[in-house]
C-alpha positions, 0 to 999 in steps of 0.5 A: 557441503555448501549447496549450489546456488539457486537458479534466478529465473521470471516466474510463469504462470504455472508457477503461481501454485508453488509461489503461494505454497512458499508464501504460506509456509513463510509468511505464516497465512491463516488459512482462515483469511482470503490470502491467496485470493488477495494476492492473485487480486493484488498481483494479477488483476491490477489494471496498470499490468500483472506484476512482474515476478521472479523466483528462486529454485532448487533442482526445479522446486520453487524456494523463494519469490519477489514480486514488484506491484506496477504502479503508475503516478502523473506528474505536472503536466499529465506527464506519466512515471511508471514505477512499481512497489517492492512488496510480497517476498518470501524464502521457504524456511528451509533455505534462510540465510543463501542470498536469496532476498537479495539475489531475486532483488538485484535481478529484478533491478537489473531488468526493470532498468532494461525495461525502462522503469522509472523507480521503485517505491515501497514502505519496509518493516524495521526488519527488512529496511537495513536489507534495502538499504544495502542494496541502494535504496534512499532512506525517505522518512515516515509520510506523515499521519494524524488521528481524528479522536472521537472521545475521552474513551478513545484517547485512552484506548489509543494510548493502549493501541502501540501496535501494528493493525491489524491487515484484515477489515471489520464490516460497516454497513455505511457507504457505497461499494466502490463499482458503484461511484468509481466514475463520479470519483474521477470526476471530482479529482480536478477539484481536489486540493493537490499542489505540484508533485507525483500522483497516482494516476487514479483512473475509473479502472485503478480505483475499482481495482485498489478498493474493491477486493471486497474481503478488504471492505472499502466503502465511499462516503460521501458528503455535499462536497466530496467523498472519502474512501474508507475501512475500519480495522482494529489496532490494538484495542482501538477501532480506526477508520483509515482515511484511504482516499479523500476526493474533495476541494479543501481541508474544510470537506475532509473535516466534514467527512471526517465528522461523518465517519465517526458519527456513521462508523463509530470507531475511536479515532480516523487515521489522515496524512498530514498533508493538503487536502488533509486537515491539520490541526486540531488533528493531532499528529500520529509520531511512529505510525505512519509508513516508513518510504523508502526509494530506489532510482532506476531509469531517472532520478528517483524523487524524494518523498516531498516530490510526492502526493500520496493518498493513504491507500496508495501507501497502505500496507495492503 
């Protein structure tokens, strides 16, 4: 016998237990990893607003879940774009194949155009992208991304490291702690080298709250010009420095600060964008690797993925 559809309601509070129990059994979370944690971090704390939730339930039991990041961008101007990231779904393994992905994302589409946001943004696996895809969602590409190698030896570590990295980071004693320098970051903002285009509106409180969930170990180095925020991760048998965000007035300071990474961290290779204030050659390009974009229009337009001027942690599957 065919079971009922499920019930679609916004999630409560009280429901975040039965959530993050539907996310372990689905997701396949080591408990020895900070996971409920990091999305209690990612999803309650973000200054921009706790991110809005639905869930599916059968005879009042928690079986699925979709949640959307609220993220917001400035345009030209100081003009504000209020959008949110589709991350962080899950149906319980026990009810596969009834919808419910897709329900819980139309309904969220539904009501986050009632409420008035702009667009939604996100950067899919090549599992779950065709399911975007049919439900409306653009298709943006790869965002671009290059390498900073270190030596012979890492060249061919990263010729052995065609693998996805790993979500967790390995510990380095360079840098600062993201509390501590926030403020003098912002500061250096209008310095640093963006044409035209949307950008994460990178307040004191955002860059405290994306780098500074401390099992992620974000550090800031700085060099006379600029600064960077960085994390070292392994990829394959590689160590890779991510280039997470870069605050400076030109390629030259990223260059720089580049140089500083490797020599204090040691890794194989510093993972960049491939766009201003990035440097370009003689980074060399990273094909495959980078985020797939993928977007969906709600209350305007949606832009395309040139409108934007991501940083790396902005972009991060984190």
């Amino acid at each position: 016998m065919d079971r009922p559809p499920p019930e679609l309601r916004r999630a409560q509070p009280q429901d975040l237990p039965a959530i993050l129990d539907v996310a372990t059994a689905a997701l396949g979370w080591d408990p020895a990893h900070p996971n409920h944690a990091f999305f209690r971090w990612k999803h309650i704390e973000n200054p921009a607003g706790p991110s809005p939730m639905w869930v599916a339930l059968d005879a009042d039991r928690v079986i699925g879940f979709r949640t959307m990041l609220r993220w917001r961008f400035t345009r030209d101007g100081g003009h504000e774009a209020v959008a949110v990231r589709a991350v962080d779904t899950a149906t319980h393994p026990d009810h596969h194949r009834r919808g419910i992905f897709r329900s819980l994302t139309t309904t969220a589409v539904e009501q986050l155009t009632d409420e008035g946001v702009h667009f939604i943004f996100n950067t899919p696996n090549d599992k779950s992208r065709p399911g975007y895809l049919r439900m409306g969602w653009v298709d943006a590409g790869r965002v671009a991304t290059r390498f900073s190698l270190g030596s012979a030896r890492s060249v061919l570590r990263l010729a052995r490291a065609r693998c996805a990295a790993d979500k967790w980071s390995i510990p380095i004693a360079a840098g600062d702690p993201i509390d501590s320098v926030a403020d003098e970051l912002v500061e250096l903002l209008p310095a640093t080298g963006h044409d035209s285009g949307l950008r994460t509106h990178a307040t004191g409180d955002h860059l405290r709250w994306r780098y500074g969930f401390e099992p992620l170990h974000y550090r800031v180095i700085r060099s006379d010009h600029g600064a960077a925020v960085v994390r070292v991760r392994r990829r394959g048998v590689a160590t890779e420095a991510v280039l997470a965000d870069v605050f400076g007035p030109d390629a030259a300071t990223t260059r720089a600060l580049i140089k500083t990474i490797r020599g204090l961290t040691g890794v194989d290779h510093v993972l960049t964008l491939a766009h201003p204030p990035h440097p370009a050659p003689p980074l060399l390009p990273a094909p495959g690797l980078g985020p797939h974009l993928t977007l969906r229009a709600l209350a305007e337009k949606a832009p395309t993925a040139a409108d934007f001027r991501f940083s790396l942690g902005d972009i991060e599957l984190f």
